[in-house]
N, C-alpha and C positions, 0 to 999 in steps of 0.2 A: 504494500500500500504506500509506502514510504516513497519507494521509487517512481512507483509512478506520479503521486504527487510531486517530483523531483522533475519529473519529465514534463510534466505540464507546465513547471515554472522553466525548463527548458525552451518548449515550442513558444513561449511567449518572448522567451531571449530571441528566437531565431526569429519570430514574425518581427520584431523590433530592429535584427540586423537588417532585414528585408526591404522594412519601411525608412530605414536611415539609407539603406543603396537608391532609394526610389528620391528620396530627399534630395541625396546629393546630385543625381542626375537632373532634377528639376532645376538644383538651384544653381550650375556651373551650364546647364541650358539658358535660365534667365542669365546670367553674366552675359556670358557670349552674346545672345541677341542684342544685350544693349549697349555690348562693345560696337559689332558688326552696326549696326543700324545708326551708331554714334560718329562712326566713320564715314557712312553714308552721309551725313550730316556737312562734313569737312570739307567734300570735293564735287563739284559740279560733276563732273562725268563719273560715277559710283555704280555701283551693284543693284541700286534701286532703278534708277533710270533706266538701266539695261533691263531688268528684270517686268519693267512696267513701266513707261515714263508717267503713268498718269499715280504712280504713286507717292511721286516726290510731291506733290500736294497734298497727297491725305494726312489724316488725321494723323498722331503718334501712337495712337492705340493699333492703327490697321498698318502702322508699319512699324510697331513694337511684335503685331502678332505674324507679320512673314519673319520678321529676324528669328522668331519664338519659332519659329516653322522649320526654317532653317536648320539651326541648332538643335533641335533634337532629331532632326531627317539625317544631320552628319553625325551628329554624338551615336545615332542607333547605328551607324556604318551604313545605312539603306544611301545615302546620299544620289537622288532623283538627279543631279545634274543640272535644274532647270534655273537656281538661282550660280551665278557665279561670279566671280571675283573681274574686276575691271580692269581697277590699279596695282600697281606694285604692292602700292601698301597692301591695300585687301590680300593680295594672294599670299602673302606675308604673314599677316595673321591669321589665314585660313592653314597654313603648314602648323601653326604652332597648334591650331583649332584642331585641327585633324591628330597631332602629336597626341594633346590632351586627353580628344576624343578617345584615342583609343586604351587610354590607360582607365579613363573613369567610366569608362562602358566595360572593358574586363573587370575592372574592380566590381561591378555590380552584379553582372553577369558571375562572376565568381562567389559572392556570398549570397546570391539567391542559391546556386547548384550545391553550397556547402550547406546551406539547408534545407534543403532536398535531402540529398543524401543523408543529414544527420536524421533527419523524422523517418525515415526509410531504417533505419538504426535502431528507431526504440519502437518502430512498431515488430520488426523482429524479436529485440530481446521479451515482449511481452506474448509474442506468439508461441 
């Protein structure tokens, strides 16, 4: 009884590493969007204009939510292709985007599978 009471305060550690991997992906997604989008801000011929001229007018929400688009389309590695880099700069910080990307997408990627595995663990020892 002990144990599994043990186990239960376990899967609530692992849904917790779970929800901090979902965290930090949201939250180094929102960075990047309002890197990238802030950048767009700095140079007449950007990422936005190519990507839509008629965006470089809209609002900061509808072009806070393509940077938001963006960044987690490259952070998942799905990377669509359809927004892309103009300037030097941009492509600049898209290698570094890209570096990061894939270190905090395996980081995530890897403590959801180690909690996987681990509940895959105690529903054996209980079997």
């Amino acid at each position: 009884n002990q144990l599994e009471q043990k186990d239960g305060f376990g899967s609530i550690k692992s849904l917790l590493r779970v929800f901090r991997s979902i965290l930090l992906l949201v939250f180094v997604s929102h960075f990047l969007a309002c890197a990238f989008v802030q950048m767009a801000n700095e140079e007449a011929e950007n990422w936005i204009s190519n990507y839509d001229p008629s965006m470089t007018t809209a609002s900061g929400w509808q072009r806070y939510s393509l940077g938001l688009y963006w960044a987690i389309v490259t952070l998942s590695t799905m990377g669509y292709g359809d927004v892309l880099p103009v300037t030097d700069s941009e492509r600049l910080f898209l290698c570094f985007v890209a570096l990061t990307g894939a270190i905090v997408f395996s980081f995530a990627v890897g403590n959801i599978t180690s909690m996987m595995s681990q509940n895959n663990g105690v529903g054996a020892r209980f079997d």
